[in-house]
Each structure stands twice: as structure tokens, then as C-alpha cells.
N, C-alpha and C positions, 0 to 999 in steps of 0.2 A: 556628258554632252553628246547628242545626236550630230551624226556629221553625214553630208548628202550628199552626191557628187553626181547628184541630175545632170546629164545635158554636158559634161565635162568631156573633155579630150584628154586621150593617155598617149600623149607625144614621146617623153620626157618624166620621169622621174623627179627630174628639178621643179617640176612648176608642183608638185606637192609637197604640203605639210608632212612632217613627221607623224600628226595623228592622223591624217588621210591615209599615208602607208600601213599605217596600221589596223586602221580601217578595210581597208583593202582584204591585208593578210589575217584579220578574224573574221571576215566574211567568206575567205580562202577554208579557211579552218573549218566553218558551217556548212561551207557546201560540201565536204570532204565528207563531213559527218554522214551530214542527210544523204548522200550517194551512196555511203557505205551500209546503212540501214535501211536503206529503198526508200526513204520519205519524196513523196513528190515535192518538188521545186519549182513549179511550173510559173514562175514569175513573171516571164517574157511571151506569157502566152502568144499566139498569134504574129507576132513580131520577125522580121526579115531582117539576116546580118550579110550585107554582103560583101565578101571578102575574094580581095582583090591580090590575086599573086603575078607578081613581075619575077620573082624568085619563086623555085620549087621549093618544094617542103613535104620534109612527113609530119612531124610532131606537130607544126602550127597549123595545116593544114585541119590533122586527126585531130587535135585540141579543141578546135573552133567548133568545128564542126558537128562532132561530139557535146561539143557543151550546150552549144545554142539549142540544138532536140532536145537536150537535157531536162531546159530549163522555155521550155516549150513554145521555144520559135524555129525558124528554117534557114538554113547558112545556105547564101546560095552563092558559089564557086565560081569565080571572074579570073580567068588567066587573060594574061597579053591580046593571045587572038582572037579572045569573044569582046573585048572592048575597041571602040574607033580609036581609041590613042595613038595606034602605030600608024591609023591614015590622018592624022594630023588634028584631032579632036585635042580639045586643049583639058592638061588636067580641071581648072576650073571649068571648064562646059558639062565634063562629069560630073565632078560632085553637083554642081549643079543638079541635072539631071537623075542623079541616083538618088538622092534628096526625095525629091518628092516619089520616090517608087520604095525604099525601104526605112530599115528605125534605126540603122548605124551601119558604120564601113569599115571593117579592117583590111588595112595595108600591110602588104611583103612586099620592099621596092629595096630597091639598090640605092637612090638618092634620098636622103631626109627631106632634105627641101621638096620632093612629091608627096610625102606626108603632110608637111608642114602644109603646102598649098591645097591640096584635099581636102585637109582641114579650114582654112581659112576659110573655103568658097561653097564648104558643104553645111548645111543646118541641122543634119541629126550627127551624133559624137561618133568620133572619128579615134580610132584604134591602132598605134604601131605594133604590124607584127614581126614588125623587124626592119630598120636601116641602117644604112652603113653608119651612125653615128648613133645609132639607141637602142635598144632590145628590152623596152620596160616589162613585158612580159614575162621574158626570161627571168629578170633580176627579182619581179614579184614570187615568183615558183621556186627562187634559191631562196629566199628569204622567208616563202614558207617552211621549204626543207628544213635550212639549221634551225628554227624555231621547235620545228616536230624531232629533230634530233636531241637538239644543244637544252631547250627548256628556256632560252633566251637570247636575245642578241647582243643585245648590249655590252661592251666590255670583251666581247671573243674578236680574236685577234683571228684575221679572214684575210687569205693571204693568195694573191691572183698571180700565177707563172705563166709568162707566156707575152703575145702580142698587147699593145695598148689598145684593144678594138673596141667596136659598139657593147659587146656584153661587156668586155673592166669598163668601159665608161657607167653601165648601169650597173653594176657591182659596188663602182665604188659612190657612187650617186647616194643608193640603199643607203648601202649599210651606213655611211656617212651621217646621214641623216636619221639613221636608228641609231646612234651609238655604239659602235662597232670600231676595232681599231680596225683598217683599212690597208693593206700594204698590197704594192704593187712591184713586180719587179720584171723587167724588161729588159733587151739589149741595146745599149744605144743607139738612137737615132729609131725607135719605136716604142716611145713612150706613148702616154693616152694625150689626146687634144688635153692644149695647155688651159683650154675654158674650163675644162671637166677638171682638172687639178687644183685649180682653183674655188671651183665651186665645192669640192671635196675638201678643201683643206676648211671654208668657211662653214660650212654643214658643220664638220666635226668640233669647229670652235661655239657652235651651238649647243651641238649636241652631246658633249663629253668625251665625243671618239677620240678618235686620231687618222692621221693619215699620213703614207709615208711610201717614198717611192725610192725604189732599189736597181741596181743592176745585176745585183748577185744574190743568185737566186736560194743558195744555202742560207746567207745572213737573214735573206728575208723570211723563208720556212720556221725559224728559229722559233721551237713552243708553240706550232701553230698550232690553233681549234679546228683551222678549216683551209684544207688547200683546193686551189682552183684552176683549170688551165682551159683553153678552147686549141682552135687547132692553129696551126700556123703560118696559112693564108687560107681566107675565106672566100666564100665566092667570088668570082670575079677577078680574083688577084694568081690565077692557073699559072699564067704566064713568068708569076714571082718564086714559085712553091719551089723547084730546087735551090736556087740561092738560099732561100728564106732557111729550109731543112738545114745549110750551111752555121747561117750566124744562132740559127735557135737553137740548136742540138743540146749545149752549156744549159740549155731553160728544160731539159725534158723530167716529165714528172716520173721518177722512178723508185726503187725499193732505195735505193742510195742517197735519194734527196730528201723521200720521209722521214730517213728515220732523224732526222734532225727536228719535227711536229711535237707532240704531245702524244703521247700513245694512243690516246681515244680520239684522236684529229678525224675527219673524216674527209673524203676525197668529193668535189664535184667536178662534173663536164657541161655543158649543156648539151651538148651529144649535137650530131653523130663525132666521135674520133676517130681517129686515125690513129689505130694502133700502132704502137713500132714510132711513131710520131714525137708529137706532144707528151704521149702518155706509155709507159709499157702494161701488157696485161697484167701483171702480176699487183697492178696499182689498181687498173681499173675494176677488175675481177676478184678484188680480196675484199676482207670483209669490210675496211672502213669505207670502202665506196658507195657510197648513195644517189649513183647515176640517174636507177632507173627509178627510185621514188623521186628526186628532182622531174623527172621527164613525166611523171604521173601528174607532179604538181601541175604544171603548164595546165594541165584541165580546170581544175579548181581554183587557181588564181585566174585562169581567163574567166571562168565562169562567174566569179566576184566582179571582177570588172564591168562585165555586161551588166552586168544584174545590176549594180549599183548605178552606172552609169547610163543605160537605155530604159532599166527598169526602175529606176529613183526609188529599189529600196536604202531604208533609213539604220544604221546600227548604230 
């Protein structure tokens, strides 16, 4: 079956099919290919992504940026103070406005709801590259990874330490949705939004997974395929990060809490960490860690996304 995702918005994880995602992630796979053999890809010929950052960035930044030349359009780079938003232009008068000047928008904003609204009012597809409540990007470039690692997803037990943020919410969205058992473990009183729990427990009664949510973080480790941690306040949340280093310390990813995994488990971050943190070197730096191919991904799953989505190819 040919599957198209013309014209579509990548908000959210949930508003796709299991073979959309997968979709996605063999189109992830092709463009890996063709990159790594120099085959041109020029799909997007001529075509403008303009990508809009409320937050800094390196990786979604280089990703985007990167890929749209790639795949032969021009990203052109909208921070805060080259847009009227801070003098009181309203998000819908933007997208409005961007609309008729480029072929799709990616967003890096602090609030979902200015994606969502971007989207609503914009008419070429509109792209999260990150809010406080989604990261579909990220979760596409993990789920490349274990795919290029594992041989499969389905059935690997995929095990997230740490805060219930935007990437565990698309972690467990994925994998949910691919057949993946799904476990989460968190301190209380910082689990993932209760919608996303929910949506993860129904995904997995679809799709054969599971899903299961912990406080302690050895029981959940237990046989893992795949551990996973971010850091332990993210942007924005400065103000929380010594307290937060207090209640999370019990959650830190280290040689002590692996060895409880599968021997051939493999380590992800979405990077950047904070070493000494969430994670010690001896986890991130050894050999099951697949950081920086995860971080490589970002390119190739973003680069599917366009393509499929501005450039309406068909797989």
C-alpha cells in the first residue's frame, strides 16, 4: 500500500498511523542510504523551509538546515528578533503571512499551543521541532536508531529514566505504536502528562506492546534492550535544576544501574547532557552508547519528513 503524507502536519506523534510511522522511518532509512553513496536527492528542489526558533539549538538547528540543501531547498533561519511577534504581531498574522512567502515552517518554541496555532492558521505543513509537550522529531531519529541497531522494534523492551517530559512523551507515543514494550520510570510527582499515559497504554492494546510506568528505576531497567534518559530540567525550568539534581539523583543513568539491562542493551540521550547529571561518562562514552548515531539520525528522519510531507513523495 502506497502511503502519502502531502500537505500533513508533524505536531504530534499521535495523530499518526503505525504505518505512517513507518513510513516515515523507511524513508529515514533511504535517505541515509542515498547520503551515504552521494546519490542526489534533490526532491525539494527550489522550495523555502522556514524555521522558526524561540529556543536555541544546535542539532535541530544543523539538522534542518542541513537537510533542506540536502534535498535541494533553502532553510531560512527566523529567531525571536527577526519576527514582529515580540511587537505584538499575532501568531496567526504569521503564519498567515509566511504562508504565502515559503513551502513549510518548522517551529522550536517553548509552548505547544504556538505550534499548534501556526499550524492551524498556516497553509503549507507545519513541523515541531520541539515543545514543551512533543519532540516528534527526536522520537522519529530514536526509532530510526534502535531499528539500525536492534533489526527491529517490536517486542524490545525500551526503558526511559528520568523526567516525564516532551521526548518520554514521544518515546512512548512511538514506540507504543510500533509495538514496543514501553516503560517509564520517574520520581513521583513527575510522571509524563496523564493524556500521554493514556494514549500509550491504548496504542500498545493495538499494537501488541505494553506499557508500564515505574518509580524505581532498577525494577524498570530490568532486561532492558534500550535505556534512555534526557536531562533533568530542560530549558526554561533553570530556576528548578538544583532541587530537581536532589529528587533525581536515585534516577541517574550509571555503570550500577546497567548492569541490571541485557548485555547488548544500548544507551540513548537526545543530547546535549550533562555529564555528572542524568548520565555518568562511563555510560555515555562506552560502547553501548549510540548517542551520536541517534544525533546523526535527526538529519535523516527530518529529511523524510520534508520530503514526504512538502515534497509529497510516495513510499
Amino acid at each position: 500500500m502506497v502511503v502519502s503524507l502531502a500537505g500533513r502536519d508533524v505536531l504530534c506523534l499521535q495523530d499518526f498511523t503505525r504505518e505512517e510511522i513507518e513510513t516515515i522511518l523507511k524513508t529515514a532509512e533511504m535517505m541515509k542510504i542515498w547520503n551515504k553513496i552521494g546519490k542526489p536527492h534533490r526532491v525539494l528542489e527550489g522550495k523555502t523551509l522556514a524555521m522558526i526558533f524561540q529556543k536555541p539549538s544546535t542539532r535541530t538547528r544543523i539538522s534542518f538546515e542541513v537537510g533542506i540543501y540536502q534535498l535541494g531547498g533553502y532553510g531560512l533561519y527566523l529567531n525571536a528578533n527577526d519576527l514582529q511577534l515580540r511587537r505584538g504581531e499575532t501568531i496567526a498574522d504569521t503564519a498567515r503571512v509566511l504562508s504565502r512567502y515559503v513551502d513549510g515552517m518548522m517551529a522550536r518554541v517553548y509552548a505547544h499551543k504556538d505550534v499548534e496555532d501556526l499550524a492551524k492558521y498556516a497553509s503549507v505543513p507545519v513541523i515541531n521541532g520541539l515543545s514543551d509537550f512533543s519532540h516528534p522529531c527526536q522520537a522519529l531519529a530514536d526509532y530510526q536508531t534502535i531499528l539500525e541497531k536492534k533489526g527491529r522494534i517490536a517486542g524490545l523492551k525500551i526503558v526511559y529514566v528520568g523526567d516525564g517530559n516532551n521526548v518520554a512523551h514521544s518515546l512512548m507515543i512511538a514506540g507504543t505504536k510500533l509495538g514496543a514494550n514501553v516503560v517509564v520510570a520517574t520520581p513521583e510527582g513527575f510522571e509524563p502528562d496523564e493524556k500521554v499515559i493514556k494514549w500509550a497504554e491504548k496504542n500498545a492494546a493495538e499494537s501488541g506492546g505494553s506499557f508500564e510506568l515505574l518509580h524505581d528505576p532498577v525494577q524498570a531497567v530490568k532486561d532492558a534492550d534500550v535505556i534512555y534518559t534526557d536531562v533533568w530540567a530542560s530549558m526554561g525550568q533553570e530556576a528548578e535544576a538544583e532541587e530537581r539534581r536532589k529528587i533525581f539523583q536515585p534516577f541517574q543513568v550509571n555503570k550500577d544501574l546497567v548492569k541490571h539491562a541485557k548485555p547488548d542493551y544500548i544507551f540513548m540521550h537526545c543530547l546535549p547532557a550533562h555529564r555528572g547529571e542524568e548520565v555518568t561518562d562511563d555510560v555515555v562514552d562506552s560502547p553501548n552508547s549510540v548517542v551520536f548515531d541517534e544525533a546523526e539520525n535527526r538529519l535523516h528522519a527530518q529529511k523524510a519528513v520534508m520530503a514526504l510531507i512538502m515534497g509529497g513523495i510516495k513510499v
